[in-house]
NUTI-517546 format. One line per field, with one value per atom (N, C-alpha, C): residue number from 1; atom name; x, y, z. Coordinates in steps of 0.001 Angstrom, whole numbers. Layout:
// residues N
resi c(NUM ...) .
name c(CA ...) .
X c(X ...) .
Y c(Y ...) .
Z c(Z ...) .
This chain:
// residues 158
resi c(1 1 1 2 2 2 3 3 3 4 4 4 5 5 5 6 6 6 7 7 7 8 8 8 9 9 9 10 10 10 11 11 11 12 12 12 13 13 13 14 14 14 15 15 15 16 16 16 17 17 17 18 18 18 19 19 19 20 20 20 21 21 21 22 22 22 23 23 23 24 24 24 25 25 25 26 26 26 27 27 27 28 28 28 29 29 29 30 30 30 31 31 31 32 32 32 33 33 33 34 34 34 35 35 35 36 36 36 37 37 37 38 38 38 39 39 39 40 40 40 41 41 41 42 42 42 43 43 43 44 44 44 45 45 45 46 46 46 47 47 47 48 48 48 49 49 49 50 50 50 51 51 51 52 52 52 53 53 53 54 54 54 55 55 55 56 56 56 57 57 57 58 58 58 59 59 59 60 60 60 61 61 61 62 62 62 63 63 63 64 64 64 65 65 65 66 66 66 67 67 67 68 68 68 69 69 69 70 70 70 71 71 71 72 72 72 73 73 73 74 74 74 75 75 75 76 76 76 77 77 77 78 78 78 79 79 79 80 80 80 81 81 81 82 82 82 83 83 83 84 84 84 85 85 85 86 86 86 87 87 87 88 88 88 89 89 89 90 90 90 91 91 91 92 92 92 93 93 93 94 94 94 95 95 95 96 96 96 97 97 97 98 98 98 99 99 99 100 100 100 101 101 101 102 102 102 103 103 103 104 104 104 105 105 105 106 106 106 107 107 107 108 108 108 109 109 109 110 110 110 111 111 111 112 112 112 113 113 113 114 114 114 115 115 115 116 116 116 117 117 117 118 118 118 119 119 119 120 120 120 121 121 121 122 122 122 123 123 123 124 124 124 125 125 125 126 126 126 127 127 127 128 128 128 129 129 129 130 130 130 131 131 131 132 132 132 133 133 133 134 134 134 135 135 135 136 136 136 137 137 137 138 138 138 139 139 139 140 140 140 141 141 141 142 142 142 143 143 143 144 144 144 145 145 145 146 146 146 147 147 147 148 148 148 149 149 149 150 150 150 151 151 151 152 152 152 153 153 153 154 154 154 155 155 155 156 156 156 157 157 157 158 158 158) .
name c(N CA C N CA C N CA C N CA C N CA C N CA C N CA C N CA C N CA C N CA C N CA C N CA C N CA C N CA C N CA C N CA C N CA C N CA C N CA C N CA C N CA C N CA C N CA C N CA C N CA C N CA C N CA C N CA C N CA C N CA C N CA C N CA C N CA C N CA C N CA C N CA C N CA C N CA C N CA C N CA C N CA C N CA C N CA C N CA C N CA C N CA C N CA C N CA C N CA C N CA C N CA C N CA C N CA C N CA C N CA C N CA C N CA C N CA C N CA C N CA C N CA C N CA C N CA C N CA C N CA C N CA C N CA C N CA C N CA C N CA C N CA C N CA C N CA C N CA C N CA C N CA C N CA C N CA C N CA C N CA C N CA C N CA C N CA C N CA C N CA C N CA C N CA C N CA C N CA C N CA C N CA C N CA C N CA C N CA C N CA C N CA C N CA C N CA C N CA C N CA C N CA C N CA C N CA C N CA C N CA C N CA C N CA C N CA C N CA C N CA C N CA C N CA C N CA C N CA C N CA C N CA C N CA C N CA C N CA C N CA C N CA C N CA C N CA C N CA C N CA C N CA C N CA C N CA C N CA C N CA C N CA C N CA C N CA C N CA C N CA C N CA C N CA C N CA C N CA C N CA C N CA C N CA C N CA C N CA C N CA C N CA C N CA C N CA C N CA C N CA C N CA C N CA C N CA C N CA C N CA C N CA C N CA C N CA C) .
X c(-94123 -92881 -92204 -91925 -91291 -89769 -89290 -87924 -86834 -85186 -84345 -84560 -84551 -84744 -86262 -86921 -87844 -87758 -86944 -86606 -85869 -84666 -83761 -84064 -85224 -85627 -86760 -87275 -87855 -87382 -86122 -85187 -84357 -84206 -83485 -84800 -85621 -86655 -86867 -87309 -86995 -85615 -84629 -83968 -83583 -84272 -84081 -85474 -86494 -87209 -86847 -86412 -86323 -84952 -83855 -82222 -81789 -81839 -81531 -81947 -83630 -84222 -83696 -83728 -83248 -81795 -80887 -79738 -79112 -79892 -80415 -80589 -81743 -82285 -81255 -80686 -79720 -78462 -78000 -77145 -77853 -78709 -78975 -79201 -79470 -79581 -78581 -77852 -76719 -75678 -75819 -75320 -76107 -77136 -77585 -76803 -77137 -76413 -75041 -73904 -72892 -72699 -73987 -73842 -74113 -74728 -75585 -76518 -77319 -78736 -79816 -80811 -81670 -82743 -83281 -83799 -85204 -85773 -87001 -88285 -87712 -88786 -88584 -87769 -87363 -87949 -88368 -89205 -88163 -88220 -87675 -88446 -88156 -89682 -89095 -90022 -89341 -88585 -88367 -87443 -86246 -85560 -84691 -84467 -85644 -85554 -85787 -85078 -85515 -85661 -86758 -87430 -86616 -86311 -86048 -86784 -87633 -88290 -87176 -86732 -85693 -86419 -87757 -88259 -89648 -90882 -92297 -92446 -92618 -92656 -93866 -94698 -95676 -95537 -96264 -95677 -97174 -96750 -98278 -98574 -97938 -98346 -98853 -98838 -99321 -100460 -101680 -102745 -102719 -102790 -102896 -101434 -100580 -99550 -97979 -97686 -96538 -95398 -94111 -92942 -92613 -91854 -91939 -89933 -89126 -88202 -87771 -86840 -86887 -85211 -84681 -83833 -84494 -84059 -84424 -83395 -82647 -81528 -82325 -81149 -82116 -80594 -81037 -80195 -79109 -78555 -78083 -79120 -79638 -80876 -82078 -82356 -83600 -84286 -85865 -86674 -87985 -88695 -89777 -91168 -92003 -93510 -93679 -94552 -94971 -95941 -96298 -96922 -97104 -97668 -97792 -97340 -97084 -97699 -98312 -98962 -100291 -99156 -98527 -97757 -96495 -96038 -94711 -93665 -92890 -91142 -90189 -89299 -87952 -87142 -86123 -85356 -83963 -83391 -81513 -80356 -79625 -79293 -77880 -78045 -76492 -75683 -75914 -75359 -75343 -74445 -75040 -76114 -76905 -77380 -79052 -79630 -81471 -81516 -82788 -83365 -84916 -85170 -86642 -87624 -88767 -89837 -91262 -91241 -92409 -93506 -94342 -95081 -96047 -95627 -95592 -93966 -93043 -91875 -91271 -90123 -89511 -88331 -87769 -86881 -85520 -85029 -84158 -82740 -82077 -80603 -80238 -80540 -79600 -78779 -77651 -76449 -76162 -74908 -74612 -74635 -75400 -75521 -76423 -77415 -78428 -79240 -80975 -81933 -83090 -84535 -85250 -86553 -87801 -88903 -90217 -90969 -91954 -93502 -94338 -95104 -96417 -97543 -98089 -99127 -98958 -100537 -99471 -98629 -98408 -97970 -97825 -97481 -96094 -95516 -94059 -93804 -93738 -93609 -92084 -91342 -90075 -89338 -88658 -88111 -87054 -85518 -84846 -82994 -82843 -81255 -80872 -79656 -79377 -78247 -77992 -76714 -77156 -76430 -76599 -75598 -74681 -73633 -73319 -73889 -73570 -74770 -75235 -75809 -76290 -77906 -77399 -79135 -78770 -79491 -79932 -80996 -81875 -82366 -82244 -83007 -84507 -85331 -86650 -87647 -87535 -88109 -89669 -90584 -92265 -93112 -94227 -95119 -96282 -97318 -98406 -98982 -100650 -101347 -101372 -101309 -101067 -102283 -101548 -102161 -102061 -101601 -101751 -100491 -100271 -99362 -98265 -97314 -96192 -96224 -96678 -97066 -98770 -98619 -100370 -100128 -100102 -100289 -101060 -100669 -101783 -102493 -103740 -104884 -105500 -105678 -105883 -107087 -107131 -109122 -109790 -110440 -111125 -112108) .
Y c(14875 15357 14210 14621 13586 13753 12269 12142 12453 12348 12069 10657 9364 8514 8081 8774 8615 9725 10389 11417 10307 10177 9425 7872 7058 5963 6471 7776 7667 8853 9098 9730 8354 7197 5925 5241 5356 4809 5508 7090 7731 7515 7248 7229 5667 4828 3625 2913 3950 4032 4823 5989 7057 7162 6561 6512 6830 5879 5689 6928 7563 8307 9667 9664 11067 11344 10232 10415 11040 10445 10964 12252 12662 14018 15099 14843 15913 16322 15022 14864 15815 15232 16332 18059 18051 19698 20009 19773 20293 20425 19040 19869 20651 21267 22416 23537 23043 24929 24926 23597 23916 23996 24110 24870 26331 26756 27887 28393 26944 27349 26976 27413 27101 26157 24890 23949 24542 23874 24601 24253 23357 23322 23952 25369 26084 27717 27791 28586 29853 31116 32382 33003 33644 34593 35695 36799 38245 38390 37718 37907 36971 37046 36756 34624 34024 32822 31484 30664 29685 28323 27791 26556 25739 24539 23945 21977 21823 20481 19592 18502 17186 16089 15593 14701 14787 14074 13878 12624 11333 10239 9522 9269 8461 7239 7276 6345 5241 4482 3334 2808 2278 2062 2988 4327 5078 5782 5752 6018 7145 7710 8819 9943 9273 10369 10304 11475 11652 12279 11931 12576 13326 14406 15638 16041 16120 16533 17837 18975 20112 20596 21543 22294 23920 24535 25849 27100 27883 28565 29978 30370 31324 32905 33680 35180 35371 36174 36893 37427 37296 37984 37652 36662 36603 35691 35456 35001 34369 33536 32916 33656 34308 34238 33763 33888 32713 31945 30827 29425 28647 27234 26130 24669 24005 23003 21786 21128 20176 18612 18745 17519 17421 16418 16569 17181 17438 18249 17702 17397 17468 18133 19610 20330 19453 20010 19601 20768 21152 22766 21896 22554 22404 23126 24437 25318 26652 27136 28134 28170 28708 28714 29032 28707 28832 29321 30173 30741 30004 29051 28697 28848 28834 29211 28211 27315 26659 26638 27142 27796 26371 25710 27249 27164 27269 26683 28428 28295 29607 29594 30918 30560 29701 29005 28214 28882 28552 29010 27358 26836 25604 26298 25158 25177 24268 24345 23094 21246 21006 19410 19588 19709 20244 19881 19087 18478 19076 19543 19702 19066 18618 18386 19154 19391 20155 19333 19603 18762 19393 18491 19538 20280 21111 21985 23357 22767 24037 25205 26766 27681 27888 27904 28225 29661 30440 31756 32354 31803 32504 31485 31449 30851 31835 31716 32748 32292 33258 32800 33846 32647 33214 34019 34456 35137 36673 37828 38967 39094 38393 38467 37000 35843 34666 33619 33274 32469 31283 30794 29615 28731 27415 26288 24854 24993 23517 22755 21697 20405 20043 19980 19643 18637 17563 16043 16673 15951 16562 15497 15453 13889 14664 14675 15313 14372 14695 13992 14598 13611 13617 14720 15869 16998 18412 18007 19210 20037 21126 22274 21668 21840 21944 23022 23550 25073 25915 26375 26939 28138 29514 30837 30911 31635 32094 32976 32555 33686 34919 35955 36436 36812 36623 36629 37583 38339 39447 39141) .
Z c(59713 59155 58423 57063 56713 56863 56781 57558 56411 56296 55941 54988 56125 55196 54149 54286 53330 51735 52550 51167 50482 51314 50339 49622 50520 49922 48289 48479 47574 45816 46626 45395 44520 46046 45222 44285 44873 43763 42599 42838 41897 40650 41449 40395 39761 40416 39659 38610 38735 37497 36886 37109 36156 35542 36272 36140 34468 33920 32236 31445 31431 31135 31027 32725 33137 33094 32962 32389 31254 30169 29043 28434 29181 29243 29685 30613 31554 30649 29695 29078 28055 27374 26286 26623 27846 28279 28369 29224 29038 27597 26914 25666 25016 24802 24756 25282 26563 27211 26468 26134 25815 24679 24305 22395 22557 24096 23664 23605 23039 22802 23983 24014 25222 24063 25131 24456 24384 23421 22881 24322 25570 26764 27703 27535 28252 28781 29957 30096 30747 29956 30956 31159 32603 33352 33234 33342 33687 34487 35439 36731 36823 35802 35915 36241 35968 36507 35150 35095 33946 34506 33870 33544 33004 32465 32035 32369 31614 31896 31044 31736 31603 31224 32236 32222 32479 31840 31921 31767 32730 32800 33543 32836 33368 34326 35460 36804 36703 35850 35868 37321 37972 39347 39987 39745 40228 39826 39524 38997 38131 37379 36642 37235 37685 37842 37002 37042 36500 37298 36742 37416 36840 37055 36440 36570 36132 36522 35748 36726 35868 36691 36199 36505 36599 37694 37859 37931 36988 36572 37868 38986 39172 38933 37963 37834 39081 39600 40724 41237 42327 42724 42427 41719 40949 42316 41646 42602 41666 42294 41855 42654 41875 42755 44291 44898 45805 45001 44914 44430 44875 44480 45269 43952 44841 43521 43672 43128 42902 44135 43767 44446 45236 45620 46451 45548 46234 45102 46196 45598 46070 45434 46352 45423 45711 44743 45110 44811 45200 45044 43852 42780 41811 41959 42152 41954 42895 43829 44794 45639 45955 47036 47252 47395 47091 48790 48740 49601 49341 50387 50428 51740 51484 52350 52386 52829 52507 53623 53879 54578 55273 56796 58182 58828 57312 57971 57496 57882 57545 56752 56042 54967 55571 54532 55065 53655 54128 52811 52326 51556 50898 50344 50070 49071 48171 47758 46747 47127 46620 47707 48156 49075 50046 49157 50122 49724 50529 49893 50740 50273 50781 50336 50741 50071 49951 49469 50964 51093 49545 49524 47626 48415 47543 47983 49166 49844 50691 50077 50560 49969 49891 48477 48697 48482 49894 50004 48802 49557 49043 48330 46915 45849 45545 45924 45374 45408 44296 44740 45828 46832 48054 47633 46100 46154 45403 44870 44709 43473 43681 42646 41802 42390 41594 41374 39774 39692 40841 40349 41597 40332 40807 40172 40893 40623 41563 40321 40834 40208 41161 40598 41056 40581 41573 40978 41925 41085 41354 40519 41970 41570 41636 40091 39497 39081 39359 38178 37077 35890 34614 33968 33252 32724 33744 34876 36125 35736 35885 35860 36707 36553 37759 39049 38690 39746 39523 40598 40847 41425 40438 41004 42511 43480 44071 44083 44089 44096 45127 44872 45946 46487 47927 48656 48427 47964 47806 49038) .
């Protein structure tokens, strides 16, 4: 199990390579949204859920991997697939309230502030906003090797 302080020693690392960068980036998304427009790396799903990639930063000490940072807009109600993804994640709730499930753990409710990590490869059953009537938004820092998807449908056993 990983702890509290290893999340947080490796979000401070995270953010003291990535700090300037991802500063940057966040800044420019958001003035986007406050023009209006959705930036051209912006993914909407049928269900009500959006993508938004901030940051793709190559980690040389780290062999062929990359950091991945994204924001996740989720509708009133909306929800993500179940999926997995190739590497660790750390979510961070911005906005309202996420409903998560990372499997053999059970759903948990974050809120605004609230941090969780997600070991790679496990199944993330449930991805959803915990509200019915109000937007809700995560930030999601994610360590991939370079060229890998951010996420991996699951397949089913025949």
């Amino acid at each position: 199990m990983i702890t509290r302080r290893q999340v947080m020693k490796a979000l401070a690392l995270g953010s003291a390579v990535l700090g300037p960068e991802l500063i940057a980036q966040i800044e420019r998304a958001e003035a986007a949204e406050l023009k209006g427009s959705t930036p051209a790396d912006a993914t909407t799903t049928e269900n009500g859920v959006t993508i938004r990639q901030l940051l793709m930063q190559p980690l040389p000490a780290m062999d062929n991997k990359v950091a991945a940072v994204v924001t996740v807009d989720y509708a009133p109600g909306a929800g993500s697939p179940p999926h997995r993804h190739p590497g660790p994640v750390f979510g961070y709730v911005l906005e309202g309230s996420i409903v998560v499930q990372v499997e053999p753990g059970r759903p948990i409710t974050y809120t605004q502030g609230q941090i969780w990590y997600e070991p790679p490869r496990h199944t993330h059953r449930v991805s959803r906003n915990g509200s019915e009537t109000r937007p809700a938004k995560l930030l999601a820092f994610l360590i991939i090797e370079k060229g890998q998807a951010l996420t991996e449908p699951l397949t089913t056993r025949t």
